[in-house]
C-alpha positions in Angstrom: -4.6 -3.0 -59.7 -4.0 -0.3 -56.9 -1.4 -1.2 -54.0 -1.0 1.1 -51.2 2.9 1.7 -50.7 4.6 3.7 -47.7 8.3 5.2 -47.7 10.1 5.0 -44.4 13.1 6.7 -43.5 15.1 4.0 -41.5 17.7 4.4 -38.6 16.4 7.8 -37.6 13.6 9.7 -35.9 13.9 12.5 -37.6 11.9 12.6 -41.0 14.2 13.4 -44.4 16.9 11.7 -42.4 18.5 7.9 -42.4 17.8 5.4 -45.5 14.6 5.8 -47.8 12.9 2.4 -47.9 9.6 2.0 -49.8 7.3 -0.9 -48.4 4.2 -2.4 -50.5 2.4 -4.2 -47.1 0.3 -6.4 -49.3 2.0 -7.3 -52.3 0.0 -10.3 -53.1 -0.7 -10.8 -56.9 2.8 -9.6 -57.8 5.0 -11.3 -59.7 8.9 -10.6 -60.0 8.7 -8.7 -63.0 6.3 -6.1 -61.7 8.5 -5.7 -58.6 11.5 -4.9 -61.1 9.4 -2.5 -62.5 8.1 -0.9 -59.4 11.6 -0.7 -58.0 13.0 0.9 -61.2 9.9 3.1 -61.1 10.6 4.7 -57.2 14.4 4.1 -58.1 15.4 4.2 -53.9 17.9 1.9 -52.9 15.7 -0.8 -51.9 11.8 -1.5 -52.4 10.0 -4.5 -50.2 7.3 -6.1 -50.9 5.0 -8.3 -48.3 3.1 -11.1 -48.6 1.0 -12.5 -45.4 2.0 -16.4 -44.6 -1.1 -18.1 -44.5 -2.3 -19.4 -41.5 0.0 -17.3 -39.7 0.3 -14.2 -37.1 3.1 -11.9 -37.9 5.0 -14.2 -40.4 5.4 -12.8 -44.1 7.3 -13.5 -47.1 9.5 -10.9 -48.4 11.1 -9.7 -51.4 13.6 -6.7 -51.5 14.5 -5.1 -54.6 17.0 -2.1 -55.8 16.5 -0.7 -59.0 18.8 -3.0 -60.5 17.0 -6.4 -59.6 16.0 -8.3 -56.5 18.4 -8.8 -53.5 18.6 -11.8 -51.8 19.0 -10.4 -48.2 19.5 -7.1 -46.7 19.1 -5.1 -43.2 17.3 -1.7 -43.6 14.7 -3.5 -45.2 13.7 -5.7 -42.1 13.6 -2.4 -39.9 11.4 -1.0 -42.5 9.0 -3.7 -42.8 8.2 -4.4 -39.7 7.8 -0.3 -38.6 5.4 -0.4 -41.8 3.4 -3.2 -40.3 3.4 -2.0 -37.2 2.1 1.6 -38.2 -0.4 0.0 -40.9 -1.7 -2.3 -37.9 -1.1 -5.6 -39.3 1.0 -6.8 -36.8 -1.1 -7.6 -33.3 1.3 -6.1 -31.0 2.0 -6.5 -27.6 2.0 -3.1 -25.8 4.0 -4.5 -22.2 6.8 -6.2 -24.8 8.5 -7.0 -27.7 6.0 -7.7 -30.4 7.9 -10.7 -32.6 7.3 -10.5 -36.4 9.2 -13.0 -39.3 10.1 -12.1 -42.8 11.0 -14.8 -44.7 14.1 -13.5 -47.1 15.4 -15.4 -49.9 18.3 -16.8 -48.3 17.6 -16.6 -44.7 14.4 -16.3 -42.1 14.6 -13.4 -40.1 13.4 -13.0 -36.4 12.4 -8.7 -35.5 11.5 -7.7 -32.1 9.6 -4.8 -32.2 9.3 -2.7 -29.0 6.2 -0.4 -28.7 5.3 2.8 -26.8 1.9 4.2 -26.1 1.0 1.3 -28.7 3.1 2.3 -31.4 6.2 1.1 -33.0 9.4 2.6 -31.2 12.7 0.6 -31.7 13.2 -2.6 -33.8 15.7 -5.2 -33.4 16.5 -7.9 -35.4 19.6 -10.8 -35.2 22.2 -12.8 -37.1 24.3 -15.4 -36.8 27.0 -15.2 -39.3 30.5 -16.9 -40.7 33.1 -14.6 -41.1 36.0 -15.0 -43.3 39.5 -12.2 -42.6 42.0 -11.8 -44.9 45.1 -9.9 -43.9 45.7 -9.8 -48.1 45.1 -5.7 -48.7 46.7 -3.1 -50.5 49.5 -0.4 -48.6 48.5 2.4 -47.1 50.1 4.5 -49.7 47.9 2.6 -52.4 44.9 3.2 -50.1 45.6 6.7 -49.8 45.7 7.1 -53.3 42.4 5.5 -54.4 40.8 7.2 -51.2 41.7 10.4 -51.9 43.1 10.9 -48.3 46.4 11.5 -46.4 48.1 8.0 -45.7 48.9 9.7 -42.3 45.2 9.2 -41.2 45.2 5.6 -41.5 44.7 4.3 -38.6 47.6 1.6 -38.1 48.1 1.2 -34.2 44.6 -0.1 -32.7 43.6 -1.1 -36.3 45.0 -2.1 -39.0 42.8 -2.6 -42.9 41.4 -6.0 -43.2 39.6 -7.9 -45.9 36.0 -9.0 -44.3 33.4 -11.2 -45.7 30.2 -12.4 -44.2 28.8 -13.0 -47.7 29.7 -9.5 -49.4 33.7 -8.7 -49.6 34.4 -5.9 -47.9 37.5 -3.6 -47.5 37.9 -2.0 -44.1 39.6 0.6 -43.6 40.2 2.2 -40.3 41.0 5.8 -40.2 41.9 8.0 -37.0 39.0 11.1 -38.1 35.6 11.3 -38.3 36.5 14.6 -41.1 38.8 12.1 -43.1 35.4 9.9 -44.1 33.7 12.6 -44.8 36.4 14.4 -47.0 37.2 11.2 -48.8 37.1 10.9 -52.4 36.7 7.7 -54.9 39.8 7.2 -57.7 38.8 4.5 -59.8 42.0 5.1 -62.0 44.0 4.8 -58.9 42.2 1.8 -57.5 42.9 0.3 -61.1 46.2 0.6 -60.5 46.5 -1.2 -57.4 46.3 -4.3 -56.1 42.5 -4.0 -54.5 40.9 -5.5 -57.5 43.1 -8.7 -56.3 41.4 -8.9 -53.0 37.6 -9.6 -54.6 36.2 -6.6 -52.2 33.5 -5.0 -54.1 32.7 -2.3 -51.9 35.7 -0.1 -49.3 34.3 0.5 -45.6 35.9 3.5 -44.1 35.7 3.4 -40.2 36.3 6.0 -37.5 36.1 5.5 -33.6 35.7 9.6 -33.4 32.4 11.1 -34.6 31.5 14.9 -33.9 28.3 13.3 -32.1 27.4 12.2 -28.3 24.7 9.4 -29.5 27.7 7.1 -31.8 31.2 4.8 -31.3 32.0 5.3 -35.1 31.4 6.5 -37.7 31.3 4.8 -41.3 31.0 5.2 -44.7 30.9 3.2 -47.8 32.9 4.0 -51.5 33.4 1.7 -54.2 34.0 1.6 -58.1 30.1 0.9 -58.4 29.1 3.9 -55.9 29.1 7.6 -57.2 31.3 10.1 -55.8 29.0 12.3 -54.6 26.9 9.2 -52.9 26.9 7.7 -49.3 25.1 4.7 -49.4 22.7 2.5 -46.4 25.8 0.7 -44.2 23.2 -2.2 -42.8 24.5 -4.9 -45.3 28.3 -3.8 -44.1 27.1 -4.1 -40.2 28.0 -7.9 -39.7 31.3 -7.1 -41.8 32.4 -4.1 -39.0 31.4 -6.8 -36.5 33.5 -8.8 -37.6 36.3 -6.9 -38.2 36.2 -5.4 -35.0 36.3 -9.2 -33.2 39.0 -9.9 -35.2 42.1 -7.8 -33.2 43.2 -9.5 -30.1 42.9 -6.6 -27.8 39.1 -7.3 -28.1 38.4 -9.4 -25.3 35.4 -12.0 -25.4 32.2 -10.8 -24.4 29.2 -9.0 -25.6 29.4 -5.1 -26.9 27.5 -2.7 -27.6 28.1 -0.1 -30.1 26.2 3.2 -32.4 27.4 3.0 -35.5 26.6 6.5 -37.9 26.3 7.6 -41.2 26.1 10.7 -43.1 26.3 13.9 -40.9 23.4 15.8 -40.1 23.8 17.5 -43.8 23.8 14.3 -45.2 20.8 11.9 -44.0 22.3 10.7 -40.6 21.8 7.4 -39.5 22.4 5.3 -36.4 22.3 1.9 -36.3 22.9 0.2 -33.0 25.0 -2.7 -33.0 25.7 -5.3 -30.3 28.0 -8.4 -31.0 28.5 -11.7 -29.5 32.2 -11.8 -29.4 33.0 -15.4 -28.0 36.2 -15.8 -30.3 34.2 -19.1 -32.5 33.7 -19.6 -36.4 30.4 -17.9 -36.1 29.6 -14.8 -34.8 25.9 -13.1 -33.4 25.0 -10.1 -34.1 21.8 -7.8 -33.2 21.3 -4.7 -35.2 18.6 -2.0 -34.1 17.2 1.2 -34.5 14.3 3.7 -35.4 12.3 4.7 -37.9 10.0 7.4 -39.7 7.2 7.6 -42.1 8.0 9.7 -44.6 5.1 9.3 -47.2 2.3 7.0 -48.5 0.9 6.7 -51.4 -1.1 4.4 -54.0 0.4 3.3 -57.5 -1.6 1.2 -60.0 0.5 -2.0 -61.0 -1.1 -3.4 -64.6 -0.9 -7.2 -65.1 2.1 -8.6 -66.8 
């Protein structure tokens, strides 16, 4: 059977830019296996596919899946869903407001506000309400400067200092003083061996900069890990409510709500900006809204045979 898919590039407005997501709008009929297949097939980070709730206006189920097998949550993937509904006019929008759309993930229920111009999708918002957990357990700076390939010296140790952040995923955060030093950064996997970061249970190492070479951002990130290539720079949106949290968790942030651009990539690498605002109230839980753009890239049809 033929099902129409669309690839959008998320967290941009500029085609060939952000994080490629491939959407399948009506992916009913298709089982688990035939997503694995199809997401091995277009082999981009993430591949959704839709089903329409019955009985229901802008409510769908969703499944994501990487090449590797399904994910149970994720955040590009919301922004490119509900741009892909929105341009394929199966959401009934509201043109004087947000247009509200839920995709039902594995794990969680998500709530997007879409905002529309001239009757087409502009920004999309979506929210989370998560349970942080900090560790202050993290390897020295000379060990992270060794597995990071950069100069100890650009660790940022006075406003920050390296944390271990969970809001599901373990992450490493790393705070550095330049926007250069993330982007000169370089993965040792022999040298991350050797230290004590396997200890800590993060899988993946967030590098963060408050200076970026750009008017429209706060920081700048980027992700490296022993399961990421060294020449890669993967989506940040799963690491978003990690940042968040890291960033609540210095006592010179002062309770309240804030607002920040987080970017990725440069613009020879597939920029991004995701906008972030945080609920900072100094509790167990912490809320979090993360927006942005996106871009149709292409469209296409692919047949799917029974399985």
């Amino acid at each position: 059977m033929n099902y129409n898919y669309y690839i959008a590039d998320v967290f941009t407005k500029k085609v060939f830019n952000g994080a490629q997501v491939a959407v399948f709008p009506e992916a009913e009929g298709l089982n688990k296996e035939q997503m694995t297949l199809v997401a091995r097939e277009l082999n981009l980070t993430e591949t959704v596919f839709l089903s329409k709730s019955e009985g229901k206006e802008n409510d769908f189920q969703m499944k994501i899946f990487s090449p590797l097998g399904e994910i149970d949550v994720a955040g590009h993937p919301i922004i490119a869903a509900a741009y892909i509904l929105a341009s394929c006019n199966k959401l009934a929008l509201n043109d004087k407001g947000h247009t509200q759309v839920i995709l039902h993930q594995n794990t969680a229920s998500i709530q997007a506000n879409v905002s529309c111009v001239d009757g087409e999708a502009s920004f999309i918002q979506y929210s989370r309400t998560v349970s942080p957990i900090v560790d202050y357990f993290t390897p020295t700076e000379t060990e992270l400067a060794s597995f990071l390939g950069i100069d100890a010296a650009y660790i940022n140790n006075k406003k920050y200092s390296t944390r271990l952040v969970s809001c599901g995923i373990p992450y490493l955060v790393v705070p550095t003083f330049y926007h250069e030093t993330i982007r000169e950064a370089k993965f040792d996997l022999a040298a991350w061996g050797q230290s004590i970061a396997p200890q800590t249970a993060a899988e993946e190492i967030l590098l963060v900069s408050p200076k970026t070479p750009a008017q429209d951002s706060d920081f700048s990130v980027r992700l490296l890990g022993p399961n990421i290539g060294i020449h890669e720079d993967p989506p940040v949106g799963s690491a978003i409510p990690s940042l968040a949290a890291f960033l609540c968790s210095f006592d010179h942030m002062q309770k309240g709500t804030y607002t920040f651009a987080v970017e990725r990539g440069d613009e020879k690498v597939r920029r991004s900006v995701l906008n972030m605002e945080m609920d900072h109230k100094g509790e167990d839980t912490l809320t979090i809204r993360v927006g942005g753009e996106a871009v149709k890239a292409s469209e296409g049809t692919m047949f799917i045979p029974k399985i």
